[in-house]
Structures are given as C-alpha cells and as structure tokens.
N, C-alpha and C positions, 0 to 999 in steps of 0.2 A: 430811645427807640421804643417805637408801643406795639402791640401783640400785633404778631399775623392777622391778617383778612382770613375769612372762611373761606374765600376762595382760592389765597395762598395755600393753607393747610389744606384743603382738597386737591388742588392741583399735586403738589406735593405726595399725599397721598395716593393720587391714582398714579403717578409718574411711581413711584414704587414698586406698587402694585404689577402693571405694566411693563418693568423691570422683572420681575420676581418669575412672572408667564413668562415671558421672552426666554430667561434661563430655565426654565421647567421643558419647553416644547424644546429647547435644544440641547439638551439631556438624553429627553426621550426620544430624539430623532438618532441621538448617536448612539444609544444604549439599545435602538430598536434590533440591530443583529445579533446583540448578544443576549437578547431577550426573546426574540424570536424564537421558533423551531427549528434545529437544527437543519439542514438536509444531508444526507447520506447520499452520495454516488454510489448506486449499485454496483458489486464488485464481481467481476468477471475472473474467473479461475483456471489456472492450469496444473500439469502434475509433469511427472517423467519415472517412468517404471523399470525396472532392471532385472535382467536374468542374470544373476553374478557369473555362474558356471558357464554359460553360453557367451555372455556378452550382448544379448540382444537389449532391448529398448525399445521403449514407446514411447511418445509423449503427447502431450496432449495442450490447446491452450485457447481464451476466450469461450471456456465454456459456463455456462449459466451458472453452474452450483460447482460446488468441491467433489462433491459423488461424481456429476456427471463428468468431470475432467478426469478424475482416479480411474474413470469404468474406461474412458478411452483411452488412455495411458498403457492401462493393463490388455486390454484388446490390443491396440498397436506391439507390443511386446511379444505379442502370440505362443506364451509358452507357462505352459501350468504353472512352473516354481516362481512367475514374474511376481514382483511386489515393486509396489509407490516408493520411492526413494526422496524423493522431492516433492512439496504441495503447494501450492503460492497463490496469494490470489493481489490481483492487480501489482506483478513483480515479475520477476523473473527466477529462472532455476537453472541451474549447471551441473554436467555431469563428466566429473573427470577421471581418466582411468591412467593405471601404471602404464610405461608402453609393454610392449607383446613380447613375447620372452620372461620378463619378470614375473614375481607372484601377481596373482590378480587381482588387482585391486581397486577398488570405485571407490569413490566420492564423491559425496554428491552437495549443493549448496543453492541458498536463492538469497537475491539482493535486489535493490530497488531499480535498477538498469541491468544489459547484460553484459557488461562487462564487471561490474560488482560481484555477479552469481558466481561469473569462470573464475574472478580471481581468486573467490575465496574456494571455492574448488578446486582449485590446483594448490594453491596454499595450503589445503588438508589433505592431499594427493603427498606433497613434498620430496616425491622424486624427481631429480633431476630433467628427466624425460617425460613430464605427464604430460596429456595430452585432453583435450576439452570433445566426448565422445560425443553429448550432445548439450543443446540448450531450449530454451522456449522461455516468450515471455507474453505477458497480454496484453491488453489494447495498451 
C-alpha cells in the first residue's frame, strides 16, 4: 500500500478541521446563556405593619422599592406605635394573631405563595385557635 495523495491528506485534513469548527460553534451556541449577561427581573415589593396593642394593620404590595411599600404599610396602619412586621419582595407575607380573649399575640411570616406565608404563620402563632389577620403578596 503506498503513501496518500496530497489530496487524500488534504481532504482529510480539512474534514477535520471542519469537524473541530462544527464542535466549537456548538459549544458556543449552547454555552452562550451561561455566558451571556445575566438578566434580573425587577423585583416588586410589599410589607404589612402592625400595632401589637391595638391590633391594627397595614399592608402594602407591588410597590416599586422596599421603602416605598414599608412607608405604605405603616400609613395604612395609622397609628404612631405601627412597625413593619413582614418585608418581602416578589412573595408573599402573613400575619397571624392568637384569637381574642387570649394574650395578644402576632406573628408574622413570608413564603413564596400565600399559602406558604399563613402556614408558617400560624405554625409560629401555635395556638390552637389562630387565626390569619392579614396577608399580601406581589405580582
């Protein structure tokens, strides 16, 4: 058997070659998302504020920043001693209290759906009787 032709070895060589780009471009085609820039979905925010002594509440949700959902929480609440209990941004938040007669007692929780937020709210509530006071979740 006697040597390759030159145009054996070329062909050869460029069938390689042409091999070698094939798997390069489809590399980069599939490595291109994870090489790419990331993107970020802007996250929309809520809160839900509490007057423990009263019992009152605000809440607030889909608002643009974490400040601006806290500031309407606590406005919704309408009472000097209110404070943010719950902050959550693209979730949800739950707020559960002892029932009425009993000491007073809140708890408050956020989870990714809202049944998540109340369940773990009443689960840190752990009277028999609690009850889910409020909720909010966002888009």
């Amino acid at each position: 058997m006697g040597a390759p032709s030159k145009k054996t070895v070329r062909n050869h060589v460029m069938g390689s070659v042409i091999q070698r780009m094939a798997l390069i471009a489809t590399l980069a085609f599939i490595a291109t998302p994870a090489l790419g820039k990331v993107v970020v979905k802007k996250g929309v925010y809520g809160a839900i504020a509490l007057q423990r002594d009263t019992g009152q509440f605000g809440y607030a949700y889909n608002s643009a920043t974490s400040r601006a959902a806290k500031t309407e929480a606590l406005k919704q609440c309408d009472h000097p001693r209110c404070e943010v209990v719950a902050a959550f941004s693209n979730a949800c938040g739950a707020l559960a209290r002892q029932p009425a007669g009993g000491p007073k007692g809140y708890f408050s929780a956020t989870g990714a759906v809202r049944q998540e937020a109340e369940t773990k709210a009443l689960r840190r509530c752990a009277a028999k009787d609690c009850e889910v006071a409020a909720w909010a979740c966002t888009k």
